[in-house]
N, CA, C and O atoms as a GROMACS GRO file, in nm:
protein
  336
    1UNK      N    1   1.063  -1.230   0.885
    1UNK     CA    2   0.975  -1.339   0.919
    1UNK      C    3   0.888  -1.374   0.799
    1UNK      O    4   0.798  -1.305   0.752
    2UNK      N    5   0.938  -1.512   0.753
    2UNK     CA    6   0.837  -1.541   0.624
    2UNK      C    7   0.697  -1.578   0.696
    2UNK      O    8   0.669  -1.606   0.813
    3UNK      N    9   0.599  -1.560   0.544
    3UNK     CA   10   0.430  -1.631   0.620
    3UNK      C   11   0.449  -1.802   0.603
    3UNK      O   12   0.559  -1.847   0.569
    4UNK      N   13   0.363  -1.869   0.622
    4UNK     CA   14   0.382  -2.039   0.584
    4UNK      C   15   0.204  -1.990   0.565
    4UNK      O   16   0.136  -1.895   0.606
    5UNK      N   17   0.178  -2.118   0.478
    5UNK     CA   18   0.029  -2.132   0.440
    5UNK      C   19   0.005  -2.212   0.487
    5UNK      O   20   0.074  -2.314   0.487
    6UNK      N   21  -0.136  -2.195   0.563
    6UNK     CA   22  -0.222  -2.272   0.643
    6UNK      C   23  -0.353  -2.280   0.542
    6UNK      O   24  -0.367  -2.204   0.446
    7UNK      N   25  -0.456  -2.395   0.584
    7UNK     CA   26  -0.537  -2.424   0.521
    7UNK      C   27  -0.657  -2.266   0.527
    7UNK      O   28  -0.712  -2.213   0.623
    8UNK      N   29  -0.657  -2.235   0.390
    8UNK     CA   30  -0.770  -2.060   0.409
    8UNK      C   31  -0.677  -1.977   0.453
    8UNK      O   32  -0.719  -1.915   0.550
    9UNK      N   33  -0.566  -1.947   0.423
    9UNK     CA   34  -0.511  -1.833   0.450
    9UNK      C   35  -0.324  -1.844   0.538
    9UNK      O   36  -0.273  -1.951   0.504
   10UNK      N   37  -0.242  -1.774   0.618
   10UNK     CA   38  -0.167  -1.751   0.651
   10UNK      C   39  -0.120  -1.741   0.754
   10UNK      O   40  -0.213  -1.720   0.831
   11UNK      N   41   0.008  -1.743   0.828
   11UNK     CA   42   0.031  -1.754   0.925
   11UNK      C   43   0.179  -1.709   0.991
   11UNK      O   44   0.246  -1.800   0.942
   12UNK      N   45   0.250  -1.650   1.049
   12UNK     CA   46   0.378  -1.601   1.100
   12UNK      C   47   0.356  -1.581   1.233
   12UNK      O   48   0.254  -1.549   1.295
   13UNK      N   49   0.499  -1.611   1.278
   13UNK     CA   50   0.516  -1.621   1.402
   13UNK      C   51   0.620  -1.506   1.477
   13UNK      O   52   0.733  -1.539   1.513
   14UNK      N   53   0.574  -1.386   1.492
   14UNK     CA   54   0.613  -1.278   1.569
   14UNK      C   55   0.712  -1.301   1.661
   14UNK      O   56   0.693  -1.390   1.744
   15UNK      N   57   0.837  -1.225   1.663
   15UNK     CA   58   0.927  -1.246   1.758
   15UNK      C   59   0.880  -1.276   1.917
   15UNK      O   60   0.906  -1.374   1.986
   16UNK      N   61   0.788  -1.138   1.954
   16UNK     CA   62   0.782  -1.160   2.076
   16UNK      C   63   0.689  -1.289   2.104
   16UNK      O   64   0.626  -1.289   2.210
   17UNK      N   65   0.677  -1.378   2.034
   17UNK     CA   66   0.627  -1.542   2.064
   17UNK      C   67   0.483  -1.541   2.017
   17UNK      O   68   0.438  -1.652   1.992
   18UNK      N   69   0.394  -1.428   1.997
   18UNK     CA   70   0.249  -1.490   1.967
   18UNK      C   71   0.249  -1.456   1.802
   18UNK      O   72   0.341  -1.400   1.743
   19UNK      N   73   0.115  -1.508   1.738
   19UNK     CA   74   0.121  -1.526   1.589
   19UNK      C   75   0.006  -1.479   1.549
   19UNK      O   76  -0.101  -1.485   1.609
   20UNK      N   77   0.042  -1.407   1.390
   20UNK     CA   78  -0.081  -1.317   1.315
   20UNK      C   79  -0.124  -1.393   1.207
   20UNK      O   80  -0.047  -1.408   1.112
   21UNK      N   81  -0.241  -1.446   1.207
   21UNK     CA   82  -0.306  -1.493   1.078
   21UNK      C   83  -0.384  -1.416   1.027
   21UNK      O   84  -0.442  -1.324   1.085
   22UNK      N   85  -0.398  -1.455   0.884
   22UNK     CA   86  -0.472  -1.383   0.763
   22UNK      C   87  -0.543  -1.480   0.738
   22UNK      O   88  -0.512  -1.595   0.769
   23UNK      N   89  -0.669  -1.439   0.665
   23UNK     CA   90  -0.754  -1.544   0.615
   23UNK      C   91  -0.679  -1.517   0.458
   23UNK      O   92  -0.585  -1.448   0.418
   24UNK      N   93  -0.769  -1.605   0.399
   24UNK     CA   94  -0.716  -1.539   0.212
   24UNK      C   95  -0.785  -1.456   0.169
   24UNK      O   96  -0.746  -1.412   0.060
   25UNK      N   97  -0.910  -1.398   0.223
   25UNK     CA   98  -1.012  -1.292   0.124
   25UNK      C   99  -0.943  -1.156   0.240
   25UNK      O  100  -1.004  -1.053   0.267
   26UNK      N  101  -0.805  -1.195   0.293
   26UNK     CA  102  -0.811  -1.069   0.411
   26UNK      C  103  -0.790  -0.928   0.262
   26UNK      O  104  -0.758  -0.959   0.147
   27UNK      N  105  -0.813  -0.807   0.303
   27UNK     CA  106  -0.794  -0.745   0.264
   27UNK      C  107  -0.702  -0.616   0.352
   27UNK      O  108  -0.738  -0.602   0.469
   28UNK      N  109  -0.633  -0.558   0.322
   28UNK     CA  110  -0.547  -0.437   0.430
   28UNK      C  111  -0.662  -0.316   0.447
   28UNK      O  112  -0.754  -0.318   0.366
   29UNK      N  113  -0.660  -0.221   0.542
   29UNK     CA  114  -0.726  -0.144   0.564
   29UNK      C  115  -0.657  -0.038   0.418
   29UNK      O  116  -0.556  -0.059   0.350
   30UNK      N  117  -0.766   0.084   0.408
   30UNK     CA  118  -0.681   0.185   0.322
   30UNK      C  119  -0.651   0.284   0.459
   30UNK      O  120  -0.719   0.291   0.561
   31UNK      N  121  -0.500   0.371   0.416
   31UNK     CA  122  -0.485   0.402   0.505
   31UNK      C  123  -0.587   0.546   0.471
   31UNK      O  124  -0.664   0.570   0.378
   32UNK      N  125  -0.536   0.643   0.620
   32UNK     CA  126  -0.659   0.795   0.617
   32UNK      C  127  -0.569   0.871   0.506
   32UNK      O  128  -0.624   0.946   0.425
   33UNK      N  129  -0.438   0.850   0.505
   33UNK     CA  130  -0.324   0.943   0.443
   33UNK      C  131  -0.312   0.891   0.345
   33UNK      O  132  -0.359   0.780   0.320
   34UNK      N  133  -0.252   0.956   0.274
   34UNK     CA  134  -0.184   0.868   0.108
   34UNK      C  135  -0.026   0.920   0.193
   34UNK      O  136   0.023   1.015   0.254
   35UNK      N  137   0.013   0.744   0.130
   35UNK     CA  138   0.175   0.737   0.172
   35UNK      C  139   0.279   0.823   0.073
   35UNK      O  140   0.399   0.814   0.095
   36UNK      N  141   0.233   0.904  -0.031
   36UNK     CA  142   0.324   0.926  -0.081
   36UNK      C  143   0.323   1.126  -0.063
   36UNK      O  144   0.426   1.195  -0.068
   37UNK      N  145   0.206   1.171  -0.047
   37UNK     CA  146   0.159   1.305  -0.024
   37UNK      C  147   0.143   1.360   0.108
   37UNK      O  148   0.196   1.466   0.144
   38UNK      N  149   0.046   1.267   0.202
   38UNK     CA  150  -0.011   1.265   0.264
   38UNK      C  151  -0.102   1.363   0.300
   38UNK      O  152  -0.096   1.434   0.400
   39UNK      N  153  -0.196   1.364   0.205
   39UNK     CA  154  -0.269   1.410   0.183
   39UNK      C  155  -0.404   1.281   0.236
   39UNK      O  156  -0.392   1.158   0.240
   40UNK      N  157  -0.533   1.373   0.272
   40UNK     CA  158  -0.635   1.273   0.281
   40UNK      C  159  -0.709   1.195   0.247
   40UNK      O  160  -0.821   1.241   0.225
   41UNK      N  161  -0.699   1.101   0.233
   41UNK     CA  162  -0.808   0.985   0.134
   41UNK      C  163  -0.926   0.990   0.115
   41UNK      O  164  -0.995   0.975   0.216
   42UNK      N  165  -0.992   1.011  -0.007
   42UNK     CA  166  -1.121   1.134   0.003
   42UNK      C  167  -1.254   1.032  -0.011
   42UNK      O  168  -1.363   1.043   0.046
   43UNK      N  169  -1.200   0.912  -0.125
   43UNK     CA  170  -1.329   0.839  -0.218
   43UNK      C  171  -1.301   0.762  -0.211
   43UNK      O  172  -1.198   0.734  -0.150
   44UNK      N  173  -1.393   0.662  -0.283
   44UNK     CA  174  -1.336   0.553  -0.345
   44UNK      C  175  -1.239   0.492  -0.455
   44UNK      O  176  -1.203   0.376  -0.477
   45UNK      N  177  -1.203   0.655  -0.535
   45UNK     CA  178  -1.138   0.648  -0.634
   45UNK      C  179  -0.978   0.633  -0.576
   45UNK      O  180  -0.882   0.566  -0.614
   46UNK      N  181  -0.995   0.713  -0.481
   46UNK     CA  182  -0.834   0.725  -0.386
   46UNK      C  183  -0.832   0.572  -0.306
   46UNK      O  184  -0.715   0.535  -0.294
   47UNK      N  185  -0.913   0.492  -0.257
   47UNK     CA  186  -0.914   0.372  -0.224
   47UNK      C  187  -0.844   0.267  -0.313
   47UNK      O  188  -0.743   0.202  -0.289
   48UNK      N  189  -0.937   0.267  -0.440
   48UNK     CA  190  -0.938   0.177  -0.527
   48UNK      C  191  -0.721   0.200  -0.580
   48UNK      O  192  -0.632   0.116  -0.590
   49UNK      N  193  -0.720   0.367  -0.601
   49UNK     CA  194  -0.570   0.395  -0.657
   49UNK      C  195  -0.486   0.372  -0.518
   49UNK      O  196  -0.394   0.453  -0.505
   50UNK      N  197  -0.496   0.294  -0.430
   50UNK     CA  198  -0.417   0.277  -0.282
   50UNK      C  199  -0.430   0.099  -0.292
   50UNK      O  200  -0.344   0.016  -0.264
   51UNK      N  201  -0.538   0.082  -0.332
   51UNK     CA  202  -0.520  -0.099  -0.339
   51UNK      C  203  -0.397  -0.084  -0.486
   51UNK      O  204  -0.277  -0.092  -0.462
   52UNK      N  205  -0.434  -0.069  -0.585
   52UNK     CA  206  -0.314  -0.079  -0.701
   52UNK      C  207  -0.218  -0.035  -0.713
   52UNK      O  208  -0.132  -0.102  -0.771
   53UNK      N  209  -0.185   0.101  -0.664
   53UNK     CA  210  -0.009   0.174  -0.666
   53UNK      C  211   0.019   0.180  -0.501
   53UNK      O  212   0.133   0.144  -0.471
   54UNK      N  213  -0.082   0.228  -0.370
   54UNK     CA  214  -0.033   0.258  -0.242
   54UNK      C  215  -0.011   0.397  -0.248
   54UNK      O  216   0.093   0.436  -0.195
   55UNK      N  217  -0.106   0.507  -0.316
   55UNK     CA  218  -0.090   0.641  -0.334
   55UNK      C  219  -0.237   0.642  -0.377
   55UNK      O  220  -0.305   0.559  -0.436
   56UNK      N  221  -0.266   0.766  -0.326
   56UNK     CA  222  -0.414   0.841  -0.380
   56UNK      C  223  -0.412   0.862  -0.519
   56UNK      O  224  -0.308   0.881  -0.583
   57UNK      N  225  -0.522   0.859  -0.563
   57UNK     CA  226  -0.556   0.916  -0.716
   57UNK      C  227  -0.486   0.988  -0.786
   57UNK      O  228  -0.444   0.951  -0.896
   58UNK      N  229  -0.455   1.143  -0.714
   58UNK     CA  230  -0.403   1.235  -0.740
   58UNK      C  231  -0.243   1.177  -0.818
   58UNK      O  232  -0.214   1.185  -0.937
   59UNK      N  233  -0.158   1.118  -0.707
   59UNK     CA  234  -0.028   1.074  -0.711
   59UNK      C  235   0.021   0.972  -0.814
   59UNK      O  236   0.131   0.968  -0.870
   60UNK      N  237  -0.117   0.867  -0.829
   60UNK     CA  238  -0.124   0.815  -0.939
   60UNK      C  239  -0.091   0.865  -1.094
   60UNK      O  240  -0.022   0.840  -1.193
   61UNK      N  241  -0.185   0.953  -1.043
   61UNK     CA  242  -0.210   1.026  -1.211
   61UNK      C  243  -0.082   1.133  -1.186
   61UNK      O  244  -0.023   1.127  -1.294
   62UNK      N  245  -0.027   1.203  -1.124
   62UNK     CA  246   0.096   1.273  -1.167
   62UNK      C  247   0.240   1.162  -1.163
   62UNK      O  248   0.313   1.154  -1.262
   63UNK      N  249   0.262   1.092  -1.056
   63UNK     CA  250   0.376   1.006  -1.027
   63UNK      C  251   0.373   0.837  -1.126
   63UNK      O  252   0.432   0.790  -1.224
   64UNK      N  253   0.278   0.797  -1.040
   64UNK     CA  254   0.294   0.627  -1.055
   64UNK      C  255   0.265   0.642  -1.177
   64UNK      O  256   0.377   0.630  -1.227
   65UNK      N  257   0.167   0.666  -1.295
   65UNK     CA  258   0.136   0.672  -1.417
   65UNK      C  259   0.303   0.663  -1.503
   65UNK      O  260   0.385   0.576  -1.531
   66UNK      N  261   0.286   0.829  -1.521
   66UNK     CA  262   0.428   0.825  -1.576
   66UNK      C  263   0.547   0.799  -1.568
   66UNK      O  264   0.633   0.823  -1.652
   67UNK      N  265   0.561   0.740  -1.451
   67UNK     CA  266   0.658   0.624  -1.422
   67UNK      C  267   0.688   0.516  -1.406
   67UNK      O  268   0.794   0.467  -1.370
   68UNK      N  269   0.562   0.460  -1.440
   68UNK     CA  270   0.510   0.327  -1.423
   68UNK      C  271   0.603   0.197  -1.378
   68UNK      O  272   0.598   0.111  -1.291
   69UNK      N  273   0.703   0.237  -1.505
   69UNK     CA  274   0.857   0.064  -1.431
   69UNK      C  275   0.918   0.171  -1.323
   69UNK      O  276   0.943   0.116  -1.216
   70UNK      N  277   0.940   0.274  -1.324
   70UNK     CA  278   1.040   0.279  -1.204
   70UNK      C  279   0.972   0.265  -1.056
   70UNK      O  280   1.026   0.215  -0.957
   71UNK      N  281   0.791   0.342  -1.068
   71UNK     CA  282   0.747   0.270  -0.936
   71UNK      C  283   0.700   0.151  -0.911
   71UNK      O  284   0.661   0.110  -0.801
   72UNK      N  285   0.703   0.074  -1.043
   72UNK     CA  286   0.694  -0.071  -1.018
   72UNK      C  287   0.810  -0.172  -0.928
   72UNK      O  288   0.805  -0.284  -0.878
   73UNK      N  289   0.906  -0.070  -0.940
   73UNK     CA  290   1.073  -0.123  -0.895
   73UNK      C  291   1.086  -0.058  -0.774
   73UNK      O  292   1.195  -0.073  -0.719
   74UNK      N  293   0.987   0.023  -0.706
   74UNK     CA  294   1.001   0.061  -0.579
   74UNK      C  295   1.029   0.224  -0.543
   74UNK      O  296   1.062   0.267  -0.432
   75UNK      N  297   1.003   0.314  -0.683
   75UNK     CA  298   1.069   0.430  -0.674
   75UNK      C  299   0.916   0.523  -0.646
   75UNK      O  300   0.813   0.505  -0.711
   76UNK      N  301   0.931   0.616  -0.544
   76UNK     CA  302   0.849   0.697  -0.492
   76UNK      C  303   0.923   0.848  -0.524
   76UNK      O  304   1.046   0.847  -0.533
   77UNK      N  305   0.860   0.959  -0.539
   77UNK     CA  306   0.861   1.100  -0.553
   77UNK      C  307   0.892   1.158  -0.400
   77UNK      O  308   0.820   1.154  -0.300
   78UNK      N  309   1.080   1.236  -0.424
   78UNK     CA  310   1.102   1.294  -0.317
   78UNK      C  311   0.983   1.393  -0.228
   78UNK      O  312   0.939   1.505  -0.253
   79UNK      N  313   0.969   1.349  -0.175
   79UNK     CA  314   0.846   1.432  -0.042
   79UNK      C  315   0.868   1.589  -0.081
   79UNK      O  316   0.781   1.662  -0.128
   80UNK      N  317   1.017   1.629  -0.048
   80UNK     CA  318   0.998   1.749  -0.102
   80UNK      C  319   0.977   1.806  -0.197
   80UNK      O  320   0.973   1.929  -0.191
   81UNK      N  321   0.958   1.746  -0.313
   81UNK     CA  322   0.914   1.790  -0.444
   81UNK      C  323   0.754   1.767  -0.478
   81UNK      O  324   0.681   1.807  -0.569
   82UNK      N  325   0.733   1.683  -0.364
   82UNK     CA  326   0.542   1.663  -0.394
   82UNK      C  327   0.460   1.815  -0.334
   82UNK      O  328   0.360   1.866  -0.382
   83UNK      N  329   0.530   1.855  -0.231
   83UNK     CA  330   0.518   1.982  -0.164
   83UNK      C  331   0.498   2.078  -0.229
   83UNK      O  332   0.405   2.155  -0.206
   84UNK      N  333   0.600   2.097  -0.342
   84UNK     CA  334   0.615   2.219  -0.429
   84UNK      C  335   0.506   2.200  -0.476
   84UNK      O  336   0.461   2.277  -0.561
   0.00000   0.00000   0.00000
């Protein structure tokens, strides 16, 4: 389901028939977890590294950093190797 732009923001129309708008200053919640550890979202530093990569601080600085084009292209760190 694509969005269409409405005047200030966005708009899609949900299968089961009703519709979700966004304003334009919407912002996403951060989540409690980091999606890539899941580990807990502690600061603002883990906020701020969840608006720019979608991983806590931590994950940043070991994963997304030094991989920068491949998680730009969608590549995340097998779960079981974040464990170790």
């Amino acid at each position: 389901m694509n969005w269409e732009k409405i005047p200030n923001g966005k708009i899609q129309r949900q299968a089961a028939g009703f519709f979700v708008i966004k304003p334009e200053n919407f912002r996403s919640p951060i989540p409690l977890f980091c999606l890539v550890c899941s580990n807990q979202m502690k600061n603002v530093i883990d906020s701020n590294s969840h608006r720019k990569y979608e991983a806590c601080f931590e994950c940043v600085t070991k994963y997304a950093e030094p991989n920068r084009e491949k998680w730009e292209k969608g590549w995340r760190p097998d779960l079981s190797k974040v464990a170790s």
